[in-house]
Each structure stands twice: as C-alpha cells, then as structure tokens.
PLY file of the C-alpha trace (Angstrom):
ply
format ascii 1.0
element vertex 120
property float x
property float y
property float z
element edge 119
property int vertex1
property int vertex2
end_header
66.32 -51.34 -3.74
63.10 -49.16 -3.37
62.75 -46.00 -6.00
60.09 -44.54 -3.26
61.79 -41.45 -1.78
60.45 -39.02 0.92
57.95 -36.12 0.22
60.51 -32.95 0.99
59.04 -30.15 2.83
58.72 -27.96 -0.29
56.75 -30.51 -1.86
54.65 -30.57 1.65
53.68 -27.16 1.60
52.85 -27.28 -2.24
49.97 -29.46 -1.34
49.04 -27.50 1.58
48.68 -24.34 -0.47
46.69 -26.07 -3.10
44.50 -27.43 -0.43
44.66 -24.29 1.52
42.93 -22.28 -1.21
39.71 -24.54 -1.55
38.46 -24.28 2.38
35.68 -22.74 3.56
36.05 -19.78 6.15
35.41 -22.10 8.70
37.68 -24.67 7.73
40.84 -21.85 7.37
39.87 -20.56 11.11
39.71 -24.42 12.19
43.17 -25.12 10.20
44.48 -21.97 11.92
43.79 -22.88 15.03
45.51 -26.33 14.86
48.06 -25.95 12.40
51.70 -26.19 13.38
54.72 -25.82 10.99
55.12 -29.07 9.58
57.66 -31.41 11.46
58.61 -35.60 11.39
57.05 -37.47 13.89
57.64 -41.32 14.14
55.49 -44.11 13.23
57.40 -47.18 13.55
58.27 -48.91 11.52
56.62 -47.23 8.04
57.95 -43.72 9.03
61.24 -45.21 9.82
62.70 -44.94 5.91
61.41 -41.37 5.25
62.69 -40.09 8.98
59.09 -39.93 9.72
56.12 -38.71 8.60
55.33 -34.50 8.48
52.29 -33.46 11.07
50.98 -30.53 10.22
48.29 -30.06 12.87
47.68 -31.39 16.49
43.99 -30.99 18.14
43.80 -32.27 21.27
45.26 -35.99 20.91
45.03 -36.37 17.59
47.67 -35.48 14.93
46.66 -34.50 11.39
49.65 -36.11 9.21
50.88 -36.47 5.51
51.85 -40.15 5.11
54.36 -39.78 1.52
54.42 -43.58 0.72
50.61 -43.90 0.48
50.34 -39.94 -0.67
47.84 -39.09 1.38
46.25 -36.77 4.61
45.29 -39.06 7.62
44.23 -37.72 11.73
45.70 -40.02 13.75
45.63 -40.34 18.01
48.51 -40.03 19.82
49.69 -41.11 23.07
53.32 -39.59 23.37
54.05 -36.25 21.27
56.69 -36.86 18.79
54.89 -40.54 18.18
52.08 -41.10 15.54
49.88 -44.01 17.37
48.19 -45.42 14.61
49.36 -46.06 10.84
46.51 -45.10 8.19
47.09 -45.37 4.29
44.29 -43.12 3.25
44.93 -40.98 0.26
43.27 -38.29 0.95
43.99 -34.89 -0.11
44.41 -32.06 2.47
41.34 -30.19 2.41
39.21 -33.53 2.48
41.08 -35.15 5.85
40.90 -31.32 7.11
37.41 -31.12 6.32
36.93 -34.66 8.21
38.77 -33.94 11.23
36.51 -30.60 11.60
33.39 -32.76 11.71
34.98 -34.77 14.57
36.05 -31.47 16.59
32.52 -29.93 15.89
30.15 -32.88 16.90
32.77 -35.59 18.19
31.34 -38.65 15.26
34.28 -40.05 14.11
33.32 -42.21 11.11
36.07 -44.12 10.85
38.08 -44.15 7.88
35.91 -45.74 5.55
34.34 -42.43 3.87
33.28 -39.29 4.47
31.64 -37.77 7.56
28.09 -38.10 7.96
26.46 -34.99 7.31
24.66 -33.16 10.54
0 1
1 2
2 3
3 4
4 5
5 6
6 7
7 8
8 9
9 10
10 11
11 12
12 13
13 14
14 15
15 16
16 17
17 18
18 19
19 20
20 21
21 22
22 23
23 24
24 25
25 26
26 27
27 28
28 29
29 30
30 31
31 32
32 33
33 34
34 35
35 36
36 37
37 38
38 39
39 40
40 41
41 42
42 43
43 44
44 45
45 46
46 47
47 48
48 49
49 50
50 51
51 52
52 53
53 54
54 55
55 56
56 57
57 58
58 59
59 60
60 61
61 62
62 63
63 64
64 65
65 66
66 67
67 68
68 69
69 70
70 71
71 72
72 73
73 74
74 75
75 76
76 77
77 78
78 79
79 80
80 81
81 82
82 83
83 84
84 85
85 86
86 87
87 88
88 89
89 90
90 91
91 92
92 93
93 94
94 95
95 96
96 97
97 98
98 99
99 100
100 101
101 102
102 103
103 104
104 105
105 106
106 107
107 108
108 109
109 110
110 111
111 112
112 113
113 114
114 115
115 116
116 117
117 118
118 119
C-alpha cells in the first residue's frame, strides 16, 4: 500500500502564492490572462489515484498543470478539455514552468522539456 497521497487544493494554492510573488510584471499579466481556478483534469492512468491532476491555466491547447506524485509544474497539449494529453514528470516549481510557457506564447520555441528556454 502506497503512503503517496494527493496534493489538496490548500496545499495547491500555497505554492501558487509562493510562486506568485517572484514573477515579473509580465509574467503576473501573462498568468492573469490564462489562469483558471484550479480544477482535476484526467491523465490516465497516473492521475487516476489522486482523481486527477489540478490545471491551473489553459492557453490555447495547452494546459499548465501541477502533477503531485512527481511535485512539480508541467504545460501539457490537450486534445479534449477535461483530458491532460501528455504525462510529464518535471519538477518544476510554478514560476519556472510559468516563466517557460511565456517564452512559448511570446515567440512559439518550445524547447522541449529538457531545460530552460532559450533566451531571445
């Protein structure tokens, strides 16, 4: 039997004001504009013990999302809202994968999820 439990939504907005606090102007306007109160989407079959896993923001077709076992921020595509298309294990705080989605919106290089963005 698995100790791991869910990250509650308390706990979710915790790191979200932590993160919050450390953006740039910019990056508070961008969060803003695609921010959404945090709600479960599903991911099978990780997200299926934790109920899913919180989004936070949607841009376009992509989801930024909190994945609790790996403890970390990940952007995601979707195909079907509600659905998370692709599982990522990143553990990245929230102002980093906010700050790497922003460089995607802004000049459309994704990087992949190897390291940071590429500076312009």
């Amino acid at each position: 039997m698995s100790s791991w439990k869910p990250i509650s939504e308390e706990q979710l907005w915790d790191l979200l004001n932590e993160g919050s606090v450390k953006l740039s102007t910019p990056e508070a306007r961008f969060f803003e504009a695609i921010r959404v109160l945090p709600h479960k989407w599903q991911l099978d079959p990780w997200g299926k013990q934790g109920d899913g896993f919180w989004v936070v923001g949607i841009i376009g077709q992509t989801v930024l999302w909190y994945n609790d076992i790996e403890e970390g921020f990940n952007h995601s595509k979707y195909s079907n809202f509600g659905t998370i298309d692709d599982y990522w294990c990143d553990q990245n705080n929230f102002e980093y994968a906010l700050k790497f989605l922003k460089v995607f919106a802004d000049t459309g290089i994704d990087n992949g999820k190897t390291g940071p963005p590429t500076p312009i």
